[in-house]
C-alpha positions in Angstrom: 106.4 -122.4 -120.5 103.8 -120.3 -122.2 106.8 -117.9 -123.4 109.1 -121.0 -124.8 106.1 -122.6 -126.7 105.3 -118.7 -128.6 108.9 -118.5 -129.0 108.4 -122.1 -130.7 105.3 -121.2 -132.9 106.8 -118.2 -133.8 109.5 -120.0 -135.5 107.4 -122.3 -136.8 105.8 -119.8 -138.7 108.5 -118.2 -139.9 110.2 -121.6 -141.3 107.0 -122.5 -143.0 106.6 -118.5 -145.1 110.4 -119.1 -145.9 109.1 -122.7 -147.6 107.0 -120.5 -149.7 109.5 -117.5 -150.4 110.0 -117.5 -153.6 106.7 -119.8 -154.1 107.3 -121.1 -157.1 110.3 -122.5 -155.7 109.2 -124.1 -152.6 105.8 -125.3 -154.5 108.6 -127.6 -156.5 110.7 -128.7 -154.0 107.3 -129.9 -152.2 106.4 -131.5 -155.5 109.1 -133.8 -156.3 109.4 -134.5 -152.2 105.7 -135.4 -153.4 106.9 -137.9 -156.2 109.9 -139.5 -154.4 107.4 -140.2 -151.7 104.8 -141.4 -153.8 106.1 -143.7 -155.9 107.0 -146.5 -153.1 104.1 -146.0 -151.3 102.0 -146.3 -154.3 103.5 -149.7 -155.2 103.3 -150.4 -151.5 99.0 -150.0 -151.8 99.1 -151.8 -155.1 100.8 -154.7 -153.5 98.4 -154.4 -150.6 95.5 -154.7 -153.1 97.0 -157.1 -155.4 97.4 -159.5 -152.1 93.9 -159.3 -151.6 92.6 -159.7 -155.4 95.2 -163.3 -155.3 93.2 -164.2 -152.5 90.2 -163.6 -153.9 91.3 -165.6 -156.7 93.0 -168.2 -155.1 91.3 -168.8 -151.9 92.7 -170.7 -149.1 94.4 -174.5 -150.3 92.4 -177.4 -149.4 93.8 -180.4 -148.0 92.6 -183.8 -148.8 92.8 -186.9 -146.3 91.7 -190.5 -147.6 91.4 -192.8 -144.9 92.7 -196.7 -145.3 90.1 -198.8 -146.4 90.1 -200.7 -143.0 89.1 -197.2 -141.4 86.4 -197.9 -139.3 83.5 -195.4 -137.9 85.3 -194.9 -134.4 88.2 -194.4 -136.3 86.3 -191.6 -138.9 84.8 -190.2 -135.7 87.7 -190.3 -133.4 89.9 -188.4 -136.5 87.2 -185.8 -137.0 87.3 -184.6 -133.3 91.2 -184.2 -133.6 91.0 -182.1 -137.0 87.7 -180.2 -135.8 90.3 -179.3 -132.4 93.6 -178.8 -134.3 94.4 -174.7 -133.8 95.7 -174.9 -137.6 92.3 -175.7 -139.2 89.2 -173.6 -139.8 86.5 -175.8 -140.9 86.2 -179.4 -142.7 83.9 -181.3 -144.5 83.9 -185.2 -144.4 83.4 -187.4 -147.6 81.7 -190.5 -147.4 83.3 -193.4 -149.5 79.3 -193.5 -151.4 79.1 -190.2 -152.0 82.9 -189.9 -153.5 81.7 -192.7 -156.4 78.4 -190.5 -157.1 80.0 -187.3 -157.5 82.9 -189.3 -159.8 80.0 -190.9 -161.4 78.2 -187.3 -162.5 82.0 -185.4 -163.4 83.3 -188.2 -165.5 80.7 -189.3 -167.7 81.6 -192.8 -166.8 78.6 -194.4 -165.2 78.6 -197.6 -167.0 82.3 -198.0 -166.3 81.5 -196.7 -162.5 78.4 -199.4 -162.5 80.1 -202.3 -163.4 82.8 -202.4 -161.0 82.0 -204.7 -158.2 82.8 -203.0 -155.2 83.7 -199.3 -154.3 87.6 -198.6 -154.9 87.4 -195.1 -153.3 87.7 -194.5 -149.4 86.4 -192.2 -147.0 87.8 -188.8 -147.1 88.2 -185.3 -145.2 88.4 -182.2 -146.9 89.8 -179.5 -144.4 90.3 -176.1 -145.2 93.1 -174.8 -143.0 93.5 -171.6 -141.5 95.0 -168.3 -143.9 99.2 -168.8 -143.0 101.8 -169.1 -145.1 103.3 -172.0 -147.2 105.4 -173.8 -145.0 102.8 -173.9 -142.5 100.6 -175.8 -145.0 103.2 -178.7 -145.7 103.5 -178.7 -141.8 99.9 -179.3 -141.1 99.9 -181.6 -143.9 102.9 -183.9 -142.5 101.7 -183.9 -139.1 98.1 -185.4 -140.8 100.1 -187.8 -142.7 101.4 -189.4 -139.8 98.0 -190.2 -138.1 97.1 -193.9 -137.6 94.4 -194.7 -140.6 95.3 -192.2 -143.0 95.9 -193.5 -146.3 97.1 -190.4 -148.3 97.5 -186.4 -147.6 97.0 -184.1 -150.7 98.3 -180.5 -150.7 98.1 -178.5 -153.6 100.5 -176.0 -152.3 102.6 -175.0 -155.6 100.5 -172.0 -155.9 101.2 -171.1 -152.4 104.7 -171.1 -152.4 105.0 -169.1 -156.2 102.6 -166.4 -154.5 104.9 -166.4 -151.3 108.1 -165.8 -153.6 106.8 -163.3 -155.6 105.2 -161.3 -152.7 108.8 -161.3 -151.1 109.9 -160.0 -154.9 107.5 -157.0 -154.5 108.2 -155.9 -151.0 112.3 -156.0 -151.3 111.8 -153.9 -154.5 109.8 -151.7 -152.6 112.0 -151.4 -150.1 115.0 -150.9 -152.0 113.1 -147.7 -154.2 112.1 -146.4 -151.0 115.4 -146.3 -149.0 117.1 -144.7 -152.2 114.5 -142.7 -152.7 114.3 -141.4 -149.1 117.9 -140.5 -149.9 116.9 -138.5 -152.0 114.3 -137.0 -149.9 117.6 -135.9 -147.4 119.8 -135.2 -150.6 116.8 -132.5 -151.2 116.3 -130.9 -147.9 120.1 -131.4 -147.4 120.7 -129.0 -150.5 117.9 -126.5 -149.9 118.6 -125.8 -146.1 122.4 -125.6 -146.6 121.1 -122.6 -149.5 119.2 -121.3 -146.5 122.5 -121.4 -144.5 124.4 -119.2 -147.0 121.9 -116.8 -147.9 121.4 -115.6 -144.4 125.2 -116.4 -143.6 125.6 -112.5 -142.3 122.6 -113.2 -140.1 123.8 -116.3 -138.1 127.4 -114.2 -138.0 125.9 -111.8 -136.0 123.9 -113.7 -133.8 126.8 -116.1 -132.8 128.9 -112.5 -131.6 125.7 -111.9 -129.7 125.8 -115.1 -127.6 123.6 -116.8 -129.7 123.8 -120.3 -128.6 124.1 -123.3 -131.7 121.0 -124.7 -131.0 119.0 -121.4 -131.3 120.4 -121.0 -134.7 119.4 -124.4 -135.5 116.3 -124.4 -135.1 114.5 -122.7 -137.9 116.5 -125.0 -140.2 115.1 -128.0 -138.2 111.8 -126.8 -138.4 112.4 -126.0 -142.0 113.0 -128.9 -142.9 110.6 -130.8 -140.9 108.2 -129.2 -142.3 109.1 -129.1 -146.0 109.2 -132.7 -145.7 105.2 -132.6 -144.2 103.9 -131.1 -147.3 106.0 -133.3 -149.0 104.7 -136.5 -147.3 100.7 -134.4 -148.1 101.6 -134.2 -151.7 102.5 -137.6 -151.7 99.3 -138.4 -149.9 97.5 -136.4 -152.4 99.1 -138.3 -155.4 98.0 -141.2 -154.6 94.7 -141.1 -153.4 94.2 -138.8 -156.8 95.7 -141.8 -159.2 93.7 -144.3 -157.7 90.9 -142.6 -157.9 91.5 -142.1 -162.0 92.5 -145.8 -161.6 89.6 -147.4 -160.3 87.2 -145.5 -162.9 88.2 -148.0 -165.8 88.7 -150.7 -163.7 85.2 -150.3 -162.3 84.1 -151.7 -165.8 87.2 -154.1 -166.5 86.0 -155.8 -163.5 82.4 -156.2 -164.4 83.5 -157.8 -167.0 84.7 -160.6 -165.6 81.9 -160.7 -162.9 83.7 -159.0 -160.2 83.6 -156.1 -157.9 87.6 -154.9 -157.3 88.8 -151.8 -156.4 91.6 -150.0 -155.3 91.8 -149.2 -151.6 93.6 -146.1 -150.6 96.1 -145.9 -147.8 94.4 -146.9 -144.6 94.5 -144.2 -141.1 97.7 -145.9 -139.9 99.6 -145.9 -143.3 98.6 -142.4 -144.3 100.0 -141.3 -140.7 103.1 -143.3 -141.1 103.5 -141.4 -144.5 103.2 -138.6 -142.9 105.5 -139.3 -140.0 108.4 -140.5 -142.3 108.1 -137.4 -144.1 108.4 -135.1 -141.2 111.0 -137.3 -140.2 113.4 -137.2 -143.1 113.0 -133.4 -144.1 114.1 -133.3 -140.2 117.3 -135.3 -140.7 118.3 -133.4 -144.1 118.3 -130.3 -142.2 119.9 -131.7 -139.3 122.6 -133.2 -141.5 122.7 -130.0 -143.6 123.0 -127.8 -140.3 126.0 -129.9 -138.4 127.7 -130.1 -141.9 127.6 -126.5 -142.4 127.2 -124.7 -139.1 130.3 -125.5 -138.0 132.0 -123.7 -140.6 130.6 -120.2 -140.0 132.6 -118.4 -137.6 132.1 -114.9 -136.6 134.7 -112.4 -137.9 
C-alpha cells in the first residue's frame, strides 16, 4: 500500500513540474483557466449579494386583512389565534378600527374632513408579515385568508415580488449558460495542452507500451496533469475574485455611506470556494481524460 501511494505522489509530482515546464507557459494556461473560471463565479457572488441588498431594500411584503364591519371581538380574537398558528406567517400586528382613523387623521391632513364624519367608515384590520418564500406562495397565503368567514378584503402588494422572482431566474440561467460554455472551454484547454503532452513524449509512451506498459499506467500522469492544471486554475480563479472584490468594495464603502447604508460585498463562502475548487479539479480531469482516450489509442508501438 505504502509502495502504490509513493508510486502515486511520485507522479503527482512530476505532473505538477511538467505544469511549470516552460513556466511562462503553464503560468498562462493557469491564468485564463483562472478567467474562464472566474467570470461565472464572480457574477454568481454578485447575484448572491445583490439578493441580499433587494432584500434589504424591499423587505418581506405585508399583507393587509380588513375585517367586515359586523366582525365582532370573538370573531377578531378567534382570527388572530389562526393567523398567530398558520406555519406561513412570522409575526402580525392587529389594527384597531380607532386607531386606523387617527393615524389617517395625522398622514392626510384631513382632520376637519376626518371630524365631521359621523361615524367611523374604516374596519378593524391585521397586518401580517409572512414568512421569506417566494411569490406564488404569497398569493397562496393571501387566497387561503380571503376565504375566512369575516374578512372583508385581503391586500397583497406582490408586483414587486414576482418582477424580483423573474429577474433573479434571468441572472441565474445566464450564469449558467456562461458557465457551461465556459467550462467547455476549460476542457477545450486541458484537451489541447495534454494532447501536446501526448506528442512530445510520443517516443516515450512507444517504448513503454513494447515494455508491457499497461494503458492505464500511461494515463496517469496526463490525468494527474490535468487535474491539477485545472486546481490552480480553480486557485486563480479564487484569487481573482476575492482580489476584485476587495478593489470593489473600497469605493462602495463610501457610495454606501451616502445613502446611509453599510453594503458590502461578501466573498465566496467555505462551501462555494470548495465547490470552485472541486469543479476545477474536476474538469482539468476530464480534458485529459478526453484528450488521453482520443489520442492514446492512436500510438502504437512500431
Amino acid at each position: 500500500m505504502n509502495r502504490i501511494i509513493a508510486q502515486h505522489l511520485g507522479v503527482l509530482r512530476a505532473a505538477t513540474r511538467r505544469i511549470f515546464n516552460p513556466p511562462l507557459a503553464g503560468l498562462l494556461n493557469i491564468l485564463v483557466i483562472g478567467i474562464a473560471l472566474s467570470l461565472p463565479a464572480g457574477m454568481y457572488v454578485l447575484l448572491q449579494n445583490a439578493q441580499g441588498l433587494v432584500q434589504q431594500l424591499s423587505g418581506t411584503p405585508q399583507i393587509s386583512v380588513f375585517l367586515s364591519m359586523d366582525a365582532k371581538a370573538d370573531d377578531i380574537e378567534k382570527l388572530r389565534k389562526q393567523f398567530a398558528q398558520h406555519p406561513a406567517v412570522d409575526h402580525l400586528e392587529f389594527v384597531p378600527r380607532d386607531q386606523a382613523l387617527q393615524q389617517l387623521k395625522q398622514s392626510t391632513g384631513l382632520a376637519d374632513v376626518i371630524g365631521g364624519l359621523e361615524k367611523n367608515p374604516l374596519p378593524d384590520a391585521f397586518v401580517i408579515h409572512p414568512k421569506p418564500g417566494n411569490a406564488q406562495s404569497l398569493d397562496t397565503l393571501r387566497n387561503e385568508i380571503a376565504n375566512l368567514p369575516k374578512v372583508e378584503q385581503v391586500q397583497l402588494d406582490s408586483a414587486w415580488a414576482y418582477k424580483l422572482e423573474a429577474l433573479l431566474r434571468f441572472a441565474t440561467l445566464a450564469v449558467l449558460i456562461l458557465a457551461s460554455l465556459l467550462s467547455l472551454a476549460l476542457i477545450a484547454v486541458t484537451f489541447n495542452t495534454i494532447r501536446l503532452q501526448i506528442l512530445t513524449q510520443r517516443d516515450e509512451i512507444e517504448v513503454a507500451k513494447l515494455i508491457g506498459a499497461s494503458n492505464g499506467f500511461i494515463r496517469r500522469p496526463f490525468l494527474y496533469f490535468g487535474a491539477m492544471q485545472g486546481l490552480l486554475g480553480g486557485i486563480a480563479a479564487y484569487l481573482i475574485i476575492t482580489a476584485s472584490l476587495a478593489l470593489l468594495n473600497r469605493p462602495l464603502a463610501t457610495l454606501s455611506q451616502l445613502y446611509a447604508s453599510q453594503f458590502t460585498l461578501h466573498s465566496l463562502s467555505a462551501g462555494d470556494s470548495l465547490s470552485l475548487l472541486l469543479f476545477s479539479l474536476y474538469l482539468g480531469w476530464l480534458g485529459a481524460w478526453l484528450s488521453v482516450a482520443r489520442h492514446l489509442a492512436q500510438i502504437e508501438p512500431r
